[in-house]
C-alpha positions in Angstrom: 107.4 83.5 106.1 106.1 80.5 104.7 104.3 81.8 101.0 101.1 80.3 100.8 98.4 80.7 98.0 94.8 79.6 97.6 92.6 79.8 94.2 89.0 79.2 93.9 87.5 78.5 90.2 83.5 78.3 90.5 82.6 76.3 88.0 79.0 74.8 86.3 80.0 71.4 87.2 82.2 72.1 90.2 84.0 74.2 92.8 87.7 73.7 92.7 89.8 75.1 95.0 94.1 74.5 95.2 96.2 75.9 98.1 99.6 76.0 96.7 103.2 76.6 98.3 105.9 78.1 96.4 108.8 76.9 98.0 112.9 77.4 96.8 111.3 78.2 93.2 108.5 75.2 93.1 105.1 75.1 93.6 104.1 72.1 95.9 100.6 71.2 96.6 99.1 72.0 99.8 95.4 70.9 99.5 92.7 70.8 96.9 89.3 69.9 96.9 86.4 69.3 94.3 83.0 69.6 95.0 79.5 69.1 92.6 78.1 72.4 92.1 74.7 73.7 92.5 72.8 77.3 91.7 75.6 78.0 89.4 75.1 77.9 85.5 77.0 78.3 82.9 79.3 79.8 85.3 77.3 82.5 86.4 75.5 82.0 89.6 71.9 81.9 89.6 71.4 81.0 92.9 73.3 82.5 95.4 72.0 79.9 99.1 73.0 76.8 96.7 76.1 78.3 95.4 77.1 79.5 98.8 76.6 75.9 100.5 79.1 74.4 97.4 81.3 76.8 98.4 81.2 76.5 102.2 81.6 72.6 101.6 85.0 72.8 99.1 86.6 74.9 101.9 85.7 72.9 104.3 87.1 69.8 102.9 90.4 71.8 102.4 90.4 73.4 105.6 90.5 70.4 107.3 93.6 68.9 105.3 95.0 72.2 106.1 94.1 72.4 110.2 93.1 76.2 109.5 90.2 78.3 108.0 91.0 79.6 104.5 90.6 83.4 104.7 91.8 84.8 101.4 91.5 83.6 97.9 92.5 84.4 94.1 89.2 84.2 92.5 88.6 83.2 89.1 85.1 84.7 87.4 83.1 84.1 84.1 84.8 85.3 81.4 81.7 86.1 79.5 82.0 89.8 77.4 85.8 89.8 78.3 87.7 92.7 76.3 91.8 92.6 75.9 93.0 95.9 74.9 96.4 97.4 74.4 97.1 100.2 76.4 100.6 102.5 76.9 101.8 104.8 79.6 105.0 106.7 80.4 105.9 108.3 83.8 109.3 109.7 85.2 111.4 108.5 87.7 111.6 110.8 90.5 113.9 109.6 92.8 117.1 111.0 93.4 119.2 107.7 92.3 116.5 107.4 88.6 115.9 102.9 89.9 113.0 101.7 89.1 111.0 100.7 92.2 107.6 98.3 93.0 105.9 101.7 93.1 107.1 103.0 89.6 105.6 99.8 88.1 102.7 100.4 89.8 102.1 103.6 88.8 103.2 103.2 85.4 100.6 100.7 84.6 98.1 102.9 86.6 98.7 105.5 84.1 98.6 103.3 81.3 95.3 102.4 82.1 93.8 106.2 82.6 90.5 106.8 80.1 90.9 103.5 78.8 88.2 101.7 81.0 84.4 101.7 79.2 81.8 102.6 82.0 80.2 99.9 81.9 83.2 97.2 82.8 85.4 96.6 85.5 89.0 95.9 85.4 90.4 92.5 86.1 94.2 92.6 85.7 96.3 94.4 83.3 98.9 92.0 81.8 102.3 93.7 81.2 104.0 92.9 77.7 107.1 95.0 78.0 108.7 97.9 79.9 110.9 100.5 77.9 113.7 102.2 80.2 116.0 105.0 78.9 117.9 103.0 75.8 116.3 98.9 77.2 113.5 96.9 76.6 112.8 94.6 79.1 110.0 92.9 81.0 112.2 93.2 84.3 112.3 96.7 85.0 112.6 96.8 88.6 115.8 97.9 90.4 117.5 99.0 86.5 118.2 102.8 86.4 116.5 105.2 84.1 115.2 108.3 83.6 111.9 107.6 81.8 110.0 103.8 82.3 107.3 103.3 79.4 105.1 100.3 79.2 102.7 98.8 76.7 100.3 96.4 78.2 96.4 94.4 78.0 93.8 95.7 79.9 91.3 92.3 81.0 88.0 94.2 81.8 84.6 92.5 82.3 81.1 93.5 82.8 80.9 94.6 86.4 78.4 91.9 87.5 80.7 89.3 86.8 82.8 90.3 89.5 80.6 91.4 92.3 78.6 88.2 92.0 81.6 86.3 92.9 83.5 88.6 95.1 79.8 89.4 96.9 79.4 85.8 97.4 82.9 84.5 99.2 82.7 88.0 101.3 79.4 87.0 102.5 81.2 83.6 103.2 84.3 85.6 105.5 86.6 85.2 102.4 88.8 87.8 101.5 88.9 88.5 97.8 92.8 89.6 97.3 92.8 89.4 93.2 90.8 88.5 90.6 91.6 87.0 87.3 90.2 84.6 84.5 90.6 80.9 83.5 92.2 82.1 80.3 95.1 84.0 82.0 95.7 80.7 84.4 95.6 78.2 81.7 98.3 79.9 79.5 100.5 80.4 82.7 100.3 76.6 83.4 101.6 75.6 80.1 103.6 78.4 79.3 107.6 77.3 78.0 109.8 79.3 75.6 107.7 78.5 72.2 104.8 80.1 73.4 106.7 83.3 74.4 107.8 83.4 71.1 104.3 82.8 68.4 100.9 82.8 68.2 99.2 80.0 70.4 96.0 79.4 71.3 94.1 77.1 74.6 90.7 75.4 74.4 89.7 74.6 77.8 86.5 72.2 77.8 84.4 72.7 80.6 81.2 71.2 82.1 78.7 73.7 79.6 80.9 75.8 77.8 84.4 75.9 75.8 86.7 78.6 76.2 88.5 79.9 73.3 91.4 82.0 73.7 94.1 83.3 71.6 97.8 84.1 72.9 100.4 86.6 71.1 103.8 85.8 73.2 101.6 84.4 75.8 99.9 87.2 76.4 96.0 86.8 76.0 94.6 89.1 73.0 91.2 87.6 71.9 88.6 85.3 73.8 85.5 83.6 72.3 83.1 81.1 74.5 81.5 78.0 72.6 78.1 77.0 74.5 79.3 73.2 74.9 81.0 71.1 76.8 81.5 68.1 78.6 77.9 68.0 79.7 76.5 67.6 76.1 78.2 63.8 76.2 76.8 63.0 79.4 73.5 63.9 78.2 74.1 61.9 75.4 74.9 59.1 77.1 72.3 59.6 79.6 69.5 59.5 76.8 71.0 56.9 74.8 71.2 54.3 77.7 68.1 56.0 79.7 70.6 56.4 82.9 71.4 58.8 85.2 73.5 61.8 84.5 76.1 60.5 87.4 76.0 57.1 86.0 77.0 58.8 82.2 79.7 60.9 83.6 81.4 57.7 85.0 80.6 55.7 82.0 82.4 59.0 80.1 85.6 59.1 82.2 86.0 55.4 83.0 85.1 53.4 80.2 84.9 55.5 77.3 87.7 56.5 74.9 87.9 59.5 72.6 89.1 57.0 69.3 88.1 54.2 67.4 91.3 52.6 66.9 91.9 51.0 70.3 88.6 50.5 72.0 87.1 47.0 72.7 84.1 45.2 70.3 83.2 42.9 73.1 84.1 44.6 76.2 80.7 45.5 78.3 80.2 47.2 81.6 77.5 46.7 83.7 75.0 49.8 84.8 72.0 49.9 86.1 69.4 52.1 84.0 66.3 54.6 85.9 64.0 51.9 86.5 66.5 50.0 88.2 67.3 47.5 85.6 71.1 46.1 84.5 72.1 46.7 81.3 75.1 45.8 79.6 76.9 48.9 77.9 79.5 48.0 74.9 82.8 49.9 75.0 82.4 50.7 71.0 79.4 51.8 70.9 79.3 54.2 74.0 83.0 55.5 72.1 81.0 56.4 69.4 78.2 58.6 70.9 81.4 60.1 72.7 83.1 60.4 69.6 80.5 62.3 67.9 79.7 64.7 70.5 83.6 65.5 70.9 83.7 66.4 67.4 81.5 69.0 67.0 82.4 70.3 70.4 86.3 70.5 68.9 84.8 71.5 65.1 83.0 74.8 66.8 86.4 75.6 69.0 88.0 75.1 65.9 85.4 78.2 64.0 85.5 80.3 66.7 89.7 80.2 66.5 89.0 81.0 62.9 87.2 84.0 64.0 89.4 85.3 66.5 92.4 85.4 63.8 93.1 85.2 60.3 96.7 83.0 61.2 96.5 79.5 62.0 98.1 79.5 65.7 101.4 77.6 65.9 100.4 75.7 69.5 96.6 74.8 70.0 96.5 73.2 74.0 93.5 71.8 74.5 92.5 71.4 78.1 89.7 70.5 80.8 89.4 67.8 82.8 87.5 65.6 79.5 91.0 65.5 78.2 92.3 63.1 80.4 89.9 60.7 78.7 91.9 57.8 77.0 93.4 59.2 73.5 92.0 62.4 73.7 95.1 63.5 72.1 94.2 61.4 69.0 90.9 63.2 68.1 92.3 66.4 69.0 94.9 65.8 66.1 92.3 65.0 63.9 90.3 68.1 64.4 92.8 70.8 64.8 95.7 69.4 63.1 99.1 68.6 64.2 99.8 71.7 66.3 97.0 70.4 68.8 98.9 69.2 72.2 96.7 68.2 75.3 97.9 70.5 78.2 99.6 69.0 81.1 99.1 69.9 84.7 102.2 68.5 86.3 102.2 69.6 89.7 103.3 66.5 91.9 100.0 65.5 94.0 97.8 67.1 91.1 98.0 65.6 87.6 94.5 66.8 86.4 93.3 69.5 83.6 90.2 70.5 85.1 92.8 72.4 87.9 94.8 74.6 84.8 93.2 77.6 85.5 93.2 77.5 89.0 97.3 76.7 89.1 98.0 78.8 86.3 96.3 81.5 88.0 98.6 81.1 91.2 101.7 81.2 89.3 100.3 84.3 87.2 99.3 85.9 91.0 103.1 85.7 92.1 104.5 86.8 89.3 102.4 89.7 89.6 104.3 89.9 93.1 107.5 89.7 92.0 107.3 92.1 89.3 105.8 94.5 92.3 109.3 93.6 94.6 106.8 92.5 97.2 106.8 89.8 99.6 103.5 88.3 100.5 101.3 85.0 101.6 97.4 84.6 102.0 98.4 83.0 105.5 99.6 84.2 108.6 102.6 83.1 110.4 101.0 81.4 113.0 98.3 79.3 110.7 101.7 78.2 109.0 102.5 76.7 112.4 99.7 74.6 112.0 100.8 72.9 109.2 103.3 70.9 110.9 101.6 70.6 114.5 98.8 68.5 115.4 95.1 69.7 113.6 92.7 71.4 115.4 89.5 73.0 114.4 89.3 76.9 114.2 85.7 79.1 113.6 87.8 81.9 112.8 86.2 84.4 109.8 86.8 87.6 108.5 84.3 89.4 106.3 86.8 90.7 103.3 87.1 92.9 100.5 88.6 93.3 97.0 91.7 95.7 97.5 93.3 95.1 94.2 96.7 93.5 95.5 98.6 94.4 92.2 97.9 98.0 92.7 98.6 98.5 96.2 94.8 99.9 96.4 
């Protein structure tokens, strides 16, 4: 069985979806595709016949890299209200040789969880920190022997609207909804390495109308805050300050721009055409420094609302979204957050771009999920696998899904 994933990350500015392979222990890219988005705001969708065309259309562009209809997603949804509790639970082992199976996990976690859901959220994924066996601690419990398995672990819960607007949506689409999870969980996934398993760390992703704050302890997501800024505010700055349109900004932003003073250009200009149809001449420096301006405050409020979520300055700050790609964003970020500031990196060959973090971080995080479980699975059948190395064909194939809470065998 060939173990395919797909991840959709509904976004203000754009619909991202990655189909992923994990293959001998890498993840190679399959497909992705990017499309503008409409009826969605501030990542919450407002309306649901524009959202659901923006959808349809980043599928289809995938689907037909891939040869075959994509039937079941992760799903990333709006973080907004998110709570990260700690939560414990013990259970026995009960079978007659005391090793811990996928099922003991399971229910371990299940217990954990018991009386510690508030009414009015749902749960999106529990996040396991550790697992105490008779005289171990471990975060590898499965297949050890013991008598008694403990665990200590975060509960991610949301308001339940966030996730039956999404999951309602991609059902009403034929797309099967097989986990949910946030961009926070995703992005520390991608850049997780043996540092951050070992402090405090902290990731602010930049995105089209908000910033996402979140802090780490040993990579495990504790506190989230949301900034209402983002990459939008420069192109309306840009827009207004050169009366053009909001396309022409956002090109102007990731093409000519630069997030520093030091290297840009005095007398380099680049030619745009304004609203009422005129060409204008646009100097590098003084575009950089209505980008400049706007990228500090946006990195000055991240930078409060860190201070707010903890008392102890993180050791790792990534910073991440796709503005950081701009040139010597790394620079400012410095300036602004200090030395601990690194700009994440997305390295996945085919796909070197932050705006995909939390979609490929939530993969990985999905299949670790698996593993921890002892189960084998892959959102695509056997014989849609065959496709991908026979000649493409067209398939109207759909299937009306459902959430059913993969990770706990619901």
């Amino acid at each position: 069985m060939r173990h395919i994933y797909t991840c959709i990350d509904i976004g203000s500015h754009s619909i991202k979806v990655v189909v992923c392979e994990l293959y001998r222990g890498r993840y190679n890219l399959l497909a992705t595709s990017t499309v503008k988005s409409t009826g969605i705001k501030k990542g919450l969708i407002n309306d649901v016949v524009e959202a659901k065309n923006c959808i349809k259309k980043a599928f289809t562009e995938v689907e037909t890299m891939l040869g075959f209809k994509i039937k079941k997603v992760i799903a990333i949804i709006p973080s907004y209200f998110a709570e990260f509790n700690m939560i414990k639970g013990e259970i026995a082992i009960t079978n007659e040789d005391k090793i811990v199976t996928g099922d003991d996990v399971i229910k371990v976690l299940q217990v954990a969880m018991k009386g510690n859901l508030d009414i009015t959220k749902e749960m999106v994924t529990i996040i396991p920190v550790d697992f105490t066996l008779d005289n171990e601690t471990t975060k590898e419990p499965l297949r050890k022997k013991s008598n008694i398995l403990k665990t200590r672990a975060v509960l991610a819960a949301t308001p339940k609207k966030n996730i039956y607007s999404v999951v309602n949506l991609l059902n009403s689409i034929g797309v099967e909804v097989v986990d949910i999870s946030l961009g926070c969980i995703g992005d520390i996934n991608t850049f997780r390495d043996e540092n951050v398993d070992k402090c405090i760390s902290a990731v602010i992703n930049i995105g089209a109308e908000k910033t996402e704050v979140s802090l780490y302890n040993k990579g495990i997501v504790v506190k989230h805050g949301i900034v209402n800024m983002g990459s939008k505010n420069v192109d309306n700055d840009i827009a207004y300050m050169y009366n053009v349109s909001l396309d022409v900004a956002c090109d102007l932003k990731e093409h000519f721009a630069q997030a520093t003073r030091t290297s840009v250009s005095l007398n380099e200009l680049k030619s745009v055409q304004n609203k009422e149809g005129q060409v204008i001449q646009v100097n590098q420096y003084e575009l950089s420094e209505v980008v400049i301006s706007r990228l500090d405050e946006i990195l000055s409020l991240a930078n409060q609302e860190l201070n707010k979520l903890t008392s102890h300055k993180p050791e790792i700050i990534y910073v991440t979204g796709g503005i950081t790609n701009m040139i010597n964003f790394s620079q400012i970020c410095r300036e602004k957050l200090g030395k601990c500031a690194i700009i994440g990196s997305v390295n996945l060959i085919g796909l070197r771009n932050n705006k995909f973090s939390s979609t490929i971080g939530n993969i990985i995080y999905f299949i670790n999920k698996l593993k921890l479980k002892g189960k084998d699975y892959s959102m695509v059948s056997s014989d849609e696998t065959e496709i991908l190395s026979t000649p493409r064909k067209n398939t109207n194939d759909s299937m009306l899904g459902k959430v059913f809470g993969y990770f706990f065998g619901e």
